[in-house]
Residue frames as a rotation matrix with the C-alpha (Angstrom) as fourth column:
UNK 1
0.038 0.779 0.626 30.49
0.948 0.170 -0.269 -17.25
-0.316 0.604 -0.732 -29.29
UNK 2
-0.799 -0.597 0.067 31.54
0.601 -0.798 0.051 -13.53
0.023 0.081 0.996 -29.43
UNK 3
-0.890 0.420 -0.180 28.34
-0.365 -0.890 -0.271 -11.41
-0.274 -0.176 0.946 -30.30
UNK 4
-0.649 0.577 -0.496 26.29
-0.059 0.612 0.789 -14.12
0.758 0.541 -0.363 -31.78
UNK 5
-0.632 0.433 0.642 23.00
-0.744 -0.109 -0.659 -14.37
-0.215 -0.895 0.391 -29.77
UNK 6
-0.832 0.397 -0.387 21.36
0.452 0.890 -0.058 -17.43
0.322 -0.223 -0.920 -28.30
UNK 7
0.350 0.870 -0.347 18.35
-0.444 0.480 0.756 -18.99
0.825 -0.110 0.555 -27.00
UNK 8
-0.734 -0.508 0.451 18.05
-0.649 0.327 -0.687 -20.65
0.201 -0.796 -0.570 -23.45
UNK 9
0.202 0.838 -0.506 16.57
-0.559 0.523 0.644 -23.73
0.805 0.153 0.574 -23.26
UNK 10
-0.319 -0.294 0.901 15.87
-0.947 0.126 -0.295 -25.10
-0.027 -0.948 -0.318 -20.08
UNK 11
0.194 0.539 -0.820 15.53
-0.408 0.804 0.432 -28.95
0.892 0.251 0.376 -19.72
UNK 12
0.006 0.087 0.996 15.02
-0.999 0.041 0.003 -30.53
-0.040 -0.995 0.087 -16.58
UNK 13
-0.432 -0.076 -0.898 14.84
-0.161 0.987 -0.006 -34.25
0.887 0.142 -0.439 -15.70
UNK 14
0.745 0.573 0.343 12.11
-0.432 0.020 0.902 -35.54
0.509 -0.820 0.262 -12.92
UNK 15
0.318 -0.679 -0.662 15.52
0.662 0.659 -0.357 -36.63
0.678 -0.325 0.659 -11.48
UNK 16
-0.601 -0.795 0.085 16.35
0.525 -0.473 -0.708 -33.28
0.603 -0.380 0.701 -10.21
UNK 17
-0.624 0.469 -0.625 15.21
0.722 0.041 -0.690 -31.01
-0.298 -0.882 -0.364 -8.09
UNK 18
0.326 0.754 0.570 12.00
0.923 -0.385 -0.017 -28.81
0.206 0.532 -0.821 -9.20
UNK 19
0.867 0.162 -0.471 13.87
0.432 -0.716 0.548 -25.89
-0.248 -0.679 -0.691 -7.62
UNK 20
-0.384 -0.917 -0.109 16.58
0.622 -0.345 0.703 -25.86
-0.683 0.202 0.702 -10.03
UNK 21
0.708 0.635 -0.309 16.51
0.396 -0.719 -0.571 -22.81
-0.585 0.281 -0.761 -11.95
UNK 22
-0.132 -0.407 -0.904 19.90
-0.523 -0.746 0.412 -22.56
-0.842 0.527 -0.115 -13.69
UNK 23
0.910 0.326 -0.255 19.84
-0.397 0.516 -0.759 -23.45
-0.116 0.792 0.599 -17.41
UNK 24
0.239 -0.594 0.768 21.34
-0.017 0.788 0.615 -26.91
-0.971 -0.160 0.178 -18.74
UNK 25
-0.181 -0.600 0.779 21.88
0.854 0.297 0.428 -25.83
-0.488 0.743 0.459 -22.41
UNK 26
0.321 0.225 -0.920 22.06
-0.184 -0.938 -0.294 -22.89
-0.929 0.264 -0.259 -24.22
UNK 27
-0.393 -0.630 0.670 22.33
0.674 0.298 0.676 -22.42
-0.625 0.717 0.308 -28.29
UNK 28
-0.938 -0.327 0.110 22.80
0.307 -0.646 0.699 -20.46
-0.158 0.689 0.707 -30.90
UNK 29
-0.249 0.968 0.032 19.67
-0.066 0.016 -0.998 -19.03
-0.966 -0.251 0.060 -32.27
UNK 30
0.102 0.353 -0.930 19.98
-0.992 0.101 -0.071 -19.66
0.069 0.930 0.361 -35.78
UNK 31
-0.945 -0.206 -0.252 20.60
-0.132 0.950 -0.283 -23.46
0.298 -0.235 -0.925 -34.40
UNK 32
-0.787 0.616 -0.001 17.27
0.357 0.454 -0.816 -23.05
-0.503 -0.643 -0.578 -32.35
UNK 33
0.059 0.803 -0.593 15.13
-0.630 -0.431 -0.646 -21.71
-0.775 0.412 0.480 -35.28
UNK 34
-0.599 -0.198 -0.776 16.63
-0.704 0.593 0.391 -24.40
0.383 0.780 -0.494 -37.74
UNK 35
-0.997 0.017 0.075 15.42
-0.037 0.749 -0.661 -27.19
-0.067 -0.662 -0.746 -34.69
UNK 36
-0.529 0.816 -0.234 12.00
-0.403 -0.484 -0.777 -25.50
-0.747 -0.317 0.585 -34.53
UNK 37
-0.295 0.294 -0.909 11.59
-0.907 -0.386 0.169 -25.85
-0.301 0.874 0.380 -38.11
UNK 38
-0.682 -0.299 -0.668 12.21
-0.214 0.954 -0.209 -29.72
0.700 0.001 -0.714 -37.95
UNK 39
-0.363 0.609 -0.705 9.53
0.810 0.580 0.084 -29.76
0.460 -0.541 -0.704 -34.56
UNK 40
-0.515 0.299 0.803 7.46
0.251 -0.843 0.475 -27.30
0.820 0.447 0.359 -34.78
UNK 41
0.624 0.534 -0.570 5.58
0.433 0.371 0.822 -28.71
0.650 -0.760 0.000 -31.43
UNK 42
-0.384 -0.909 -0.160 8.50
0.816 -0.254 -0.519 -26.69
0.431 -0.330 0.840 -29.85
UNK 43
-0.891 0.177 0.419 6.82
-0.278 -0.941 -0.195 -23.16
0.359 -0.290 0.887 -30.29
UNK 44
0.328 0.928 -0.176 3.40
0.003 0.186 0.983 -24.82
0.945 -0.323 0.058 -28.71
UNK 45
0.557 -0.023 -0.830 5.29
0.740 0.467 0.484 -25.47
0.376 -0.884 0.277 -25.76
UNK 46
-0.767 -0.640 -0.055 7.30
0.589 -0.667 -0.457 -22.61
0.256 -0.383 0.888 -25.71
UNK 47
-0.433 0.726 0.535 3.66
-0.221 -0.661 0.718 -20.36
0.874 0.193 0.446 -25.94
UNK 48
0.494 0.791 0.361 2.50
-0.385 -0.173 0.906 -22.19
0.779 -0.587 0.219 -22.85
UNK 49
-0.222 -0.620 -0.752 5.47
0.927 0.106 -0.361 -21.70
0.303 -0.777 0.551 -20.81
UNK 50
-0.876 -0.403 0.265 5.15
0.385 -0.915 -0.121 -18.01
0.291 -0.004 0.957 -21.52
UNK 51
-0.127 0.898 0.421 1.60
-0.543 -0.418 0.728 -17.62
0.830 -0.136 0.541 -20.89
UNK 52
0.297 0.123 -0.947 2.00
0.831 0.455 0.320 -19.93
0.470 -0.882 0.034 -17.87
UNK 53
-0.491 -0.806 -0.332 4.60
0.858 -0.381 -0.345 -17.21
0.152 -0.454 0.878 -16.85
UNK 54
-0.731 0.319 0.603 2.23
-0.151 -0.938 0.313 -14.30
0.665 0.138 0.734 -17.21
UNK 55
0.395 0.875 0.280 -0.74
-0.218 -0.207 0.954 -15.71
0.893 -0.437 0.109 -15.04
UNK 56
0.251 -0.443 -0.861 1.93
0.923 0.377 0.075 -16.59
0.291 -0.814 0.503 -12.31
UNK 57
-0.739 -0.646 0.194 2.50
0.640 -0.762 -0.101 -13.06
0.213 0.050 0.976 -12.82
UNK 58
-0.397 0.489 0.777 -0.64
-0.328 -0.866 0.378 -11.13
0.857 -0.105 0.504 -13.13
UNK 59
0.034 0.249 -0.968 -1.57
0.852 0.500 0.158 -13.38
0.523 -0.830 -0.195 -9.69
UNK 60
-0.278 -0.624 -0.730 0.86
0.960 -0.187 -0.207 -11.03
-0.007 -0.759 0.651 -8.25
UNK 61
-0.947 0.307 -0.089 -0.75
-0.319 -0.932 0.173 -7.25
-0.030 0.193 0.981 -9.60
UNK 62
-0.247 0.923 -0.295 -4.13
0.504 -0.138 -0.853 -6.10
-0.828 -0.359 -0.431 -8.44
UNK 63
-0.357 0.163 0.920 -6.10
0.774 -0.500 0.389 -4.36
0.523 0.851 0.052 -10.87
UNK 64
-0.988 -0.065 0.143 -6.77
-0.018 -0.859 -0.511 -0.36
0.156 -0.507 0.848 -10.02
UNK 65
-0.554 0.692 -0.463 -9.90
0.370 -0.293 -0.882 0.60
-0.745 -0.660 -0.094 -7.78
UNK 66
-0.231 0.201 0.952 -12.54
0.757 -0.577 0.306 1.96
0.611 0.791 -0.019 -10.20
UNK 67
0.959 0.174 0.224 -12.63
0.114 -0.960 0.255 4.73
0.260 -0.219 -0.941 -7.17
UNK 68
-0.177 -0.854 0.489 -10.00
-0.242 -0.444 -0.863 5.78
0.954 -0.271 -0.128 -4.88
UNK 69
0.495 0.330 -0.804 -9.89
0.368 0.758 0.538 3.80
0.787 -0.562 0.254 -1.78
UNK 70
-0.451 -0.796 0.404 -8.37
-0.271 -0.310 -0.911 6.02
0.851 -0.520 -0.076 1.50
UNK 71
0.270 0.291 -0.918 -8.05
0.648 0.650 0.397 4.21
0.712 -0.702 -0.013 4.72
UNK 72
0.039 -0.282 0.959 -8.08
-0.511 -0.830 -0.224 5.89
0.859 -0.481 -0.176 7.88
UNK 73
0.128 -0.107 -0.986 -6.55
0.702 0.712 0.014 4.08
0.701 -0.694 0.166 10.85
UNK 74
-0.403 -0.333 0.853 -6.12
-0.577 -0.631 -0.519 6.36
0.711 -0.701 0.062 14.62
UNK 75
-0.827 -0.516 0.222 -7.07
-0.307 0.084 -0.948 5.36
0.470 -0.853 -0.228 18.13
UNK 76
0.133 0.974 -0.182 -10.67
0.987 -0.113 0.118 4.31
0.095 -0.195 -0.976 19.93
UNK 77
-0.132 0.046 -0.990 -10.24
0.685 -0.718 -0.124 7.99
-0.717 -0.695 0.063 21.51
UNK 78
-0.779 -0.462 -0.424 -9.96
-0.142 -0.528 0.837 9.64
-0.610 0.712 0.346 18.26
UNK 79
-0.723 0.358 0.591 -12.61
0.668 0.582 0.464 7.61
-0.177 0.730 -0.660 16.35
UNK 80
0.316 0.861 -0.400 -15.08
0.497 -0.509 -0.703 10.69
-0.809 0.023 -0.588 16.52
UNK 81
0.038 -0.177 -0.983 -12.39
-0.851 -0.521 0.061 13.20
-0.524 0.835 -0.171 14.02
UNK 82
-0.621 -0.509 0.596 -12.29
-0.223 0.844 0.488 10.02
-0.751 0.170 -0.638 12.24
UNK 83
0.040 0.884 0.465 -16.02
0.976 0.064 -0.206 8.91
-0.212 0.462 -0.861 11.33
UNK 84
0.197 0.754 -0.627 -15.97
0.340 -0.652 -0.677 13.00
-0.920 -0.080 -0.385 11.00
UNK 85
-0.288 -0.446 -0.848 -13.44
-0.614 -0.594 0.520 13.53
-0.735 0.670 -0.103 8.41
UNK 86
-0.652 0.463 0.600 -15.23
0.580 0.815 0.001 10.11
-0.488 0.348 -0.800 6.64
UNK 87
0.310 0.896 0.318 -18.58
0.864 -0.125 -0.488 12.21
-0.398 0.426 -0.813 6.41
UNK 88
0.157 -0.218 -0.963 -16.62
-0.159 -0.968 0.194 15.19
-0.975 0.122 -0.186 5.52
UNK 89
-0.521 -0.846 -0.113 -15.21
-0.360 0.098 0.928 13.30
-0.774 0.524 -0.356 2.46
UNK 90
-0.349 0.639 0.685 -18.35
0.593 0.717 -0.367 11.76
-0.726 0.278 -0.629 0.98
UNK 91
0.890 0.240 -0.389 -18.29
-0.157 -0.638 -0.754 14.46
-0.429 0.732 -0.530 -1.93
UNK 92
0.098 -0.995 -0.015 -14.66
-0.643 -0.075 0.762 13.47
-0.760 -0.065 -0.647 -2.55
UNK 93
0.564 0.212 -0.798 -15.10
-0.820 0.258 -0.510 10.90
0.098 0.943 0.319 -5.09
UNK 94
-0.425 -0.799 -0.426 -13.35
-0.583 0.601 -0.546 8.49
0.692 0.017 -0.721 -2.97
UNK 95
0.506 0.660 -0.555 -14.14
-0.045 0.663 0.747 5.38
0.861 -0.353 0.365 -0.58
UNK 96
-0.171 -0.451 0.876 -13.48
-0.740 -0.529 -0.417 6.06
0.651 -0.719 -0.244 3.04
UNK 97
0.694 0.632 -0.344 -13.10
-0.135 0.584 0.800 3.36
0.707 -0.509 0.491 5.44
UNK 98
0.459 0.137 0.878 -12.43
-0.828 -0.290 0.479 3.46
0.320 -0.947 -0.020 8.86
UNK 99
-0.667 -0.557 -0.494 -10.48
-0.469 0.830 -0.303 0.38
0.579 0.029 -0.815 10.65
UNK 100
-0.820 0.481 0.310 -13.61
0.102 0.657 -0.747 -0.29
-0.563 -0.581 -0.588 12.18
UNK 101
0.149 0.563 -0.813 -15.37
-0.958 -0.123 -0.261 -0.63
-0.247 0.817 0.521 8.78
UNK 102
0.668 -0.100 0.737 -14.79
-0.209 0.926 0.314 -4.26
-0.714 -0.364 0.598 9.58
UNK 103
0.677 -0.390 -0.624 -11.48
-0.711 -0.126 -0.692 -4.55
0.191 0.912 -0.363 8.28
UNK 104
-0.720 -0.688 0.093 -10.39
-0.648 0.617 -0.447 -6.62
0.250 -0.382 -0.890 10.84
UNK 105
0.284 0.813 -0.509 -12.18
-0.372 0.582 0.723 -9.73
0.884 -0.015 0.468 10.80
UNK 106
0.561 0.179 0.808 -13.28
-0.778 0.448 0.441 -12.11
-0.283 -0.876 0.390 13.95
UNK 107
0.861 -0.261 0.437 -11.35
0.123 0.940 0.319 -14.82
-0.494 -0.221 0.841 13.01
UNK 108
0.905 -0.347 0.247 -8.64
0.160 -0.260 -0.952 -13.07
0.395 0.901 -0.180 11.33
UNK 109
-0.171 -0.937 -0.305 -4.56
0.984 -0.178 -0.007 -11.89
-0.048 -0.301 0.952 11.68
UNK 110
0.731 0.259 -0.631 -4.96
0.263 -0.961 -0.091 -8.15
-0.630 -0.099 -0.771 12.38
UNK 111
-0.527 -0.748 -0.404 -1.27
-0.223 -0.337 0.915 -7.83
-0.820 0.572 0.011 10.28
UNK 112
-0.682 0.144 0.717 -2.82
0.695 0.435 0.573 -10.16
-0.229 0.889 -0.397 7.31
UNK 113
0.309 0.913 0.268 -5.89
0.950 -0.280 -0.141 -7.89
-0.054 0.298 -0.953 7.20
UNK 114
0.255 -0.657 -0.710 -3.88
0.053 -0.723 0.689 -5.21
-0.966 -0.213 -0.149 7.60
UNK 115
-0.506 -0.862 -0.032 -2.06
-0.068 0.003 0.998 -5.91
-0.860 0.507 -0.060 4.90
UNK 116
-0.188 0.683 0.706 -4.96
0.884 0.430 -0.181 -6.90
-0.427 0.591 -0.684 3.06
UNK 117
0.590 0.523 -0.615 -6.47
0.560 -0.814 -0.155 -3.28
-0.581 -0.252 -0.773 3.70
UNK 118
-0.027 -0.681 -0.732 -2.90
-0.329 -0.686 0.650 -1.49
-0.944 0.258 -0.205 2.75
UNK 119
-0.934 -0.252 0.253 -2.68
0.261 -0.001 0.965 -3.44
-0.243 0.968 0.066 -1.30
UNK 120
-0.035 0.752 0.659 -6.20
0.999 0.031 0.018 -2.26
-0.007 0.659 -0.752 -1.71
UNK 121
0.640 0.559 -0.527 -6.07
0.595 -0.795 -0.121 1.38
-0.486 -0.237 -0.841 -0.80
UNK 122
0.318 -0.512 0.798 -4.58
0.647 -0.498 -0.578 4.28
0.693 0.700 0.173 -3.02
UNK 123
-0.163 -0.400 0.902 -4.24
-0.523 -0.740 -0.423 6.99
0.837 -0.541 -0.088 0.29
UNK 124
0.185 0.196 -0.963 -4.03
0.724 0.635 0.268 6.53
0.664 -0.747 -0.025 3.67
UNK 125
0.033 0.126 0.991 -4.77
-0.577 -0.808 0.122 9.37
0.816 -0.576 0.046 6.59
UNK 126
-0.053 -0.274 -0.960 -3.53
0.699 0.677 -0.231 8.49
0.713 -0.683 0.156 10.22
UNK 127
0.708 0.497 0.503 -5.18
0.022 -0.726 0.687 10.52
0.706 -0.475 -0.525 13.32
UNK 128
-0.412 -0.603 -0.683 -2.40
0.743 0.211 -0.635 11.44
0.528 -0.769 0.361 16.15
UNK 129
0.480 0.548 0.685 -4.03
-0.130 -0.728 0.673 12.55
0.868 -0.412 -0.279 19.00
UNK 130
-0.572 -0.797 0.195 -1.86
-0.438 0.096 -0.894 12.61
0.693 -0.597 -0.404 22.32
UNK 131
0.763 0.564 -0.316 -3.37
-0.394 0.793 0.465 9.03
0.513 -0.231 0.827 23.84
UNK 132
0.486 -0.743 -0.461 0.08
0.767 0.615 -0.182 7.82
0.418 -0.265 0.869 25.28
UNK 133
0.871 -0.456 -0.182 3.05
-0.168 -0.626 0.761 9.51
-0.461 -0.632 -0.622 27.64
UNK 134
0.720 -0.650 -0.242 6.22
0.613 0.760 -0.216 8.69
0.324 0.007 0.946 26.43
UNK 135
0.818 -0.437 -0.375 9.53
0.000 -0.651 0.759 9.61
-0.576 -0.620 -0.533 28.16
UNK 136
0.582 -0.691 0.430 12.41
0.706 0.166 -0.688 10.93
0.404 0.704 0.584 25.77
UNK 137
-0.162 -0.936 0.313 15.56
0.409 -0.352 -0.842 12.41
0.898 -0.008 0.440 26.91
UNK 138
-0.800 -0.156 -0.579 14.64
0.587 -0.004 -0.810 12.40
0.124 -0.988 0.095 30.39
UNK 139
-0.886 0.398 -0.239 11.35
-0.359 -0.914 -0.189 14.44
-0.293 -0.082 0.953 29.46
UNK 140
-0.459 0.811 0.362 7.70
0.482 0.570 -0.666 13.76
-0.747 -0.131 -0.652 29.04
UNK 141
-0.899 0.011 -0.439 5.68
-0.254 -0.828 0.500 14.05
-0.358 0.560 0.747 26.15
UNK 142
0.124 0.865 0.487 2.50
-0.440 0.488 -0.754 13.28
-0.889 -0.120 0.441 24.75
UNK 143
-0.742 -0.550 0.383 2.48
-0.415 0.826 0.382 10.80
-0.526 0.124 -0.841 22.16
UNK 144
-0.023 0.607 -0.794 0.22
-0.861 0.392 0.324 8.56
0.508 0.691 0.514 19.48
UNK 145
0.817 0.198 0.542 -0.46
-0.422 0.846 0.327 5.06
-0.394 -0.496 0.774 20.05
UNK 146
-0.284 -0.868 0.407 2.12
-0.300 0.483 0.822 2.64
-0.911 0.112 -0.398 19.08
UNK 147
-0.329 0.443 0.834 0.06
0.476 0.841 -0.259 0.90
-0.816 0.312 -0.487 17.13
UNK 148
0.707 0.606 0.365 -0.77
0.408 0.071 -0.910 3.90
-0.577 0.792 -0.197 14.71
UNK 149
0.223 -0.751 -0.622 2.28
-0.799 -0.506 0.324 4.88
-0.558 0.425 -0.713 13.99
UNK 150
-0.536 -0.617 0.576 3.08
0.060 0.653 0.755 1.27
-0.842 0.440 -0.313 13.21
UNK 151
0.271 0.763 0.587 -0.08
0.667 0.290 -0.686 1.34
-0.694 0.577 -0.430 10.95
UNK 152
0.455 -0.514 -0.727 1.74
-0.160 -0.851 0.501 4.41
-0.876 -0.111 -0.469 9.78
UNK 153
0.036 -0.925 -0.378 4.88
-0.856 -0.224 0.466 3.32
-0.516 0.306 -0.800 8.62
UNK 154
-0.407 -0.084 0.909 3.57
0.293 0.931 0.218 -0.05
-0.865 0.355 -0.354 7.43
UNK 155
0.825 0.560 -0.072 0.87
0.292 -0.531 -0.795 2.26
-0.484 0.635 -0.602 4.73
UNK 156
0.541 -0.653 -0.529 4.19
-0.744 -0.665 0.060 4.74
-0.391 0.362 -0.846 3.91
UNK 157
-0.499 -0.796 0.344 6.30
-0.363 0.552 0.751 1.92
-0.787 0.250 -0.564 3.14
UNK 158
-0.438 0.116 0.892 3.56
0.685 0.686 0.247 0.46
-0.583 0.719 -0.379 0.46
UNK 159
0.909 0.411 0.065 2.15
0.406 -0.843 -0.351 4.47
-0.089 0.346 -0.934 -0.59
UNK 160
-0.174 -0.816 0.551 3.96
0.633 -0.522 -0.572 7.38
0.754 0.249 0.607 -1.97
UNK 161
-0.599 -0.295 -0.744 4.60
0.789 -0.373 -0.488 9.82
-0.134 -0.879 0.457 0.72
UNK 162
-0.943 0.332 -0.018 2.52
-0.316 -0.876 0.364 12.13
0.105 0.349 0.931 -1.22
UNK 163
0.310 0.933 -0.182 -0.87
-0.592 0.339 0.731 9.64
0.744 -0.119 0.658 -0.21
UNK 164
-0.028 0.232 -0.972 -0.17
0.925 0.375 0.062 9.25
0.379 -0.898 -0.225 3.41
UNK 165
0.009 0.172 0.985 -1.27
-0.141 -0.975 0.171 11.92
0.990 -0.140 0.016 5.87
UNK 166
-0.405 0.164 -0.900 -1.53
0.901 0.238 -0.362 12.69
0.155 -0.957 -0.244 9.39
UNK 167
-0.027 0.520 0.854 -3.85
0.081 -0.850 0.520 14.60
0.996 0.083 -0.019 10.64
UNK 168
-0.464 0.054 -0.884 -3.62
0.886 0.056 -0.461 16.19
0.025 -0.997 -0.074 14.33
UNK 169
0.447 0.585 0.677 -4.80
0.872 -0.453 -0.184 18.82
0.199 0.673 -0.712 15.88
UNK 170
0.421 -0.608 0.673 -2.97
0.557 -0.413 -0.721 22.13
0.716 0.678 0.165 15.18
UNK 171
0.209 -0.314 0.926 -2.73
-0.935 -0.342 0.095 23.54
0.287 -0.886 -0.365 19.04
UNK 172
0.979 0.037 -0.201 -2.20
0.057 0.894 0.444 19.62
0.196 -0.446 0.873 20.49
UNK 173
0.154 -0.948 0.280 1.48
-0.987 -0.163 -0.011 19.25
0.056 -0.275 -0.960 21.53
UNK 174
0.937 0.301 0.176 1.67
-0.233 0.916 -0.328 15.54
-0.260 0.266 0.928 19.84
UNK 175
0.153 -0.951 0.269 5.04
-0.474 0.169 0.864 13.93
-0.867 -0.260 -0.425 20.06
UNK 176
0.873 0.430 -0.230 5.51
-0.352 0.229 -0.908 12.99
-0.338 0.873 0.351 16.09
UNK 177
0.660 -0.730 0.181 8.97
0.245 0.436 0.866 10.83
-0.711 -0.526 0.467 15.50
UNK 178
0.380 -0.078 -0.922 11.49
-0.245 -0.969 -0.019 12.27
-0.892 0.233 -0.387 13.33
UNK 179
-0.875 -0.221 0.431 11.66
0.255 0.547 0.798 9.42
-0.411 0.808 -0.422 10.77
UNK 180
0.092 0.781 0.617 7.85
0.995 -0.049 -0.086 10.83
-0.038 0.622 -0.782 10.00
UNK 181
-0.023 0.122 -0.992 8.43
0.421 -0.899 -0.120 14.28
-0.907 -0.420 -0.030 9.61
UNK 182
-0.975 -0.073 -0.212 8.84
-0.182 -0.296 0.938 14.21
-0.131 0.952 0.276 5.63
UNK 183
-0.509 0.841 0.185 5.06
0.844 0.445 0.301 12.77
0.171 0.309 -0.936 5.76
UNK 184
-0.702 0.190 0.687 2.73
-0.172 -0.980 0.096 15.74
0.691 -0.051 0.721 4.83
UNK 185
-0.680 0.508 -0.529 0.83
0.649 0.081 -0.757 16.64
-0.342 -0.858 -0.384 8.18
UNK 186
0.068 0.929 0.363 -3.05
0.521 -0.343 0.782 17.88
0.851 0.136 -0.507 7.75
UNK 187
-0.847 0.141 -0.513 -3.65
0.497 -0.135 -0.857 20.30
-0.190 -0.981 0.045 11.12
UNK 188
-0.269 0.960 0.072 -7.10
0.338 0.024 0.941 21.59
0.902 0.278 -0.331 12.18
UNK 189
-0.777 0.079 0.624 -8.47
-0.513 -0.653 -0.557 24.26
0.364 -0.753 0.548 14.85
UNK 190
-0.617 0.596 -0.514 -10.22
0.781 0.543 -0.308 23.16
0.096 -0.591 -0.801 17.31
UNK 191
-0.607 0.087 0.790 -13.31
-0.098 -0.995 0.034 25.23
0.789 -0.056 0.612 18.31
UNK 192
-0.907 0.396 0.144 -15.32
-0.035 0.269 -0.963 25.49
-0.419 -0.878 -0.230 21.85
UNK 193
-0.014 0.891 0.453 -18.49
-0.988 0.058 -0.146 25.04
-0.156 -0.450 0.879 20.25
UNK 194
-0.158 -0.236 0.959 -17.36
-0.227 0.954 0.197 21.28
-0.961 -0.186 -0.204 18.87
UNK 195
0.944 0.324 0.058 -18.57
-0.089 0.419 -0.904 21.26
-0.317 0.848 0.424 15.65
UNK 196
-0.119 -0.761 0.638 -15.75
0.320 0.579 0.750 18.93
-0.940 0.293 0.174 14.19
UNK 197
0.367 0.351 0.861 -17.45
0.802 0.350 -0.484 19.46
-0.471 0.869 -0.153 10.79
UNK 198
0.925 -0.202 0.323 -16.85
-0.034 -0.888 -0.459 23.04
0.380 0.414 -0.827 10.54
UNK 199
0.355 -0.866 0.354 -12.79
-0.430 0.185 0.884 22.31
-0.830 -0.465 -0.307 12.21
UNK 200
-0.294 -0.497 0.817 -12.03
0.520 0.634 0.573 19.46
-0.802 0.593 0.072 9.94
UNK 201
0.838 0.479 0.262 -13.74
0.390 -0.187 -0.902 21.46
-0.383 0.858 -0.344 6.42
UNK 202
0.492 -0.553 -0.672 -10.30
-0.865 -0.396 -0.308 22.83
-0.096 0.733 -0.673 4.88
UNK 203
-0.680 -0.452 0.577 -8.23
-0.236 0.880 0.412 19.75
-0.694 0.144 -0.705 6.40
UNK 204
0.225 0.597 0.770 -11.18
0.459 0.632 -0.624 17.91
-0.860 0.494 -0.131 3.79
UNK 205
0.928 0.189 -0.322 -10.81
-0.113 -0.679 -0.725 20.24
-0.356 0.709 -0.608 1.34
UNK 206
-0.096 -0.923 -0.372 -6.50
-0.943 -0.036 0.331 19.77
-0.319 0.383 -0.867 0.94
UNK 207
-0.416 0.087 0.905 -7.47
-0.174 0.969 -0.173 15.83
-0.893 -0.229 -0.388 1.13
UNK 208
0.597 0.791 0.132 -10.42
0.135 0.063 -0.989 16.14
-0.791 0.608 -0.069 -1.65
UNK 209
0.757 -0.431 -0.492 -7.99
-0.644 -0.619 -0.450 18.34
-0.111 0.657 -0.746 -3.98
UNK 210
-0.599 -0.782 -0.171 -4.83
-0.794 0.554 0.251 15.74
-0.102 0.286 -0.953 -3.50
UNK 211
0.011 0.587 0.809 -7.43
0.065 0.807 -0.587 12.77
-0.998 0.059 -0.029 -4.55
UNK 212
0.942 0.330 0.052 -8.52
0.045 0.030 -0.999 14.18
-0.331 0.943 0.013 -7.67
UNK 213
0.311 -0.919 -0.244 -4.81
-0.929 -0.348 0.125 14.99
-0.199 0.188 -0.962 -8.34
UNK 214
-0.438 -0.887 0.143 -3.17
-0.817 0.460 0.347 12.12
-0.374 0.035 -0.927 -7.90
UNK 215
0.549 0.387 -0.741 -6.26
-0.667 0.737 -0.110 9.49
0.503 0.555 0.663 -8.55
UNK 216
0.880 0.053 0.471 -6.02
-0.163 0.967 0.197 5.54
-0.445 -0.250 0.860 -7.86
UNK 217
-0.125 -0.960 0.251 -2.48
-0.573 0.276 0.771 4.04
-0.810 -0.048 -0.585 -8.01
């Protein structure tokens, strides 16, 4: 046909199998606009193939938060800088929720709900506090849970690296693996009288400032 350009018209027979997908004729397109003319009942059916094809499609795409949605997933032990850096954020123009903002339901898959949790949120902040031993080259170290790192790397893999965080704190000696080391890390002074709020206020403050930046996905 050299450069001449076609039309693909797929025709099927309830003989085969619904799962075939290559096409069984192909022609010209001044051949398939001549046809058309002659049975016009063509472009009806072509219009609600395509518009079949689009809601099979927009199924698949969420529409965008009208806020910013940043999940924060870390350890029971931990869950105090957690709920603090939550109330720290509540000027932030964003929704903050906790994994024990019942994201995991009672009768749920913790992964599905998971997963649920990760296509709705735009950031995601992950608390490593040294909750585990673990033993690496014959040495001891402290360590995150398992579990948030996976929660981690499952967030990074569906976020840009630029709306996942970890936040630890900045004297801790937290064992942090070296596939996450490009993720930007939040640190925070501890102080002896406890007041998390005043500790965690700049770590909020870098958080607040990369919200309004970047905004909902």
């Amino acid at each position: 046909m050299g450069g001449m350009r076609v039309k693909t018209v797929m025709a099927f027979s309830q003989r085969l199998s619904p799962d075939l997908s290559d096409a069984l004729l192909k022609v010209p397109e001044s051949a398939f606009d001549k046809l058309s003319d002659e049975f016009p009942r063509i472009w009806k059916l072509v219009a609600k193939t395509v518009s079949e094809r689009l809601d099979q499609r927009g199924a698949l795409l969420s529409s965008p938060n009208p806020l910013p949605s940043l999940f924060i997933g870390c350890s029971a032990e931990s869950l105090k800088v957690a709920k603090a850096i939550q109330l720290g954020l509540k000027h932030s123009g964003a929704e903050v929720v906790i994994w024990t903002d019942k994201v995991f339901g009672p009768s749920g898959v913790p992964v599905d709900d998971l997963l649920s949790r990760m296509r709705e949120s735009d950031f995601a902040m992950f608390v490593f506090t040294p909750d585990d031993k673990v033993v690496s080259k014959e040495e001891e170290y402290n360590a995150p849970r398992d579990n948030v790192i996976f929660e981690l790397g499952l967030f990074m893999g569906s976020l840009d690296r630029k709306r996942t965080f970890i936040v630890k704190e900045h004297n801790t000696d937290v064992k942090i693996p070296s596939d996450l080391l490009g993720i930007t890390q939040l640190t925070y002074y501890g102080n002896k009288s406890g007041n998390l709020a005043a500790a965690l206020g700049p770590l909020c403050t870098e958080v607040t400032d990369a919200i309004k930046e970047l905004g909902v996905r």
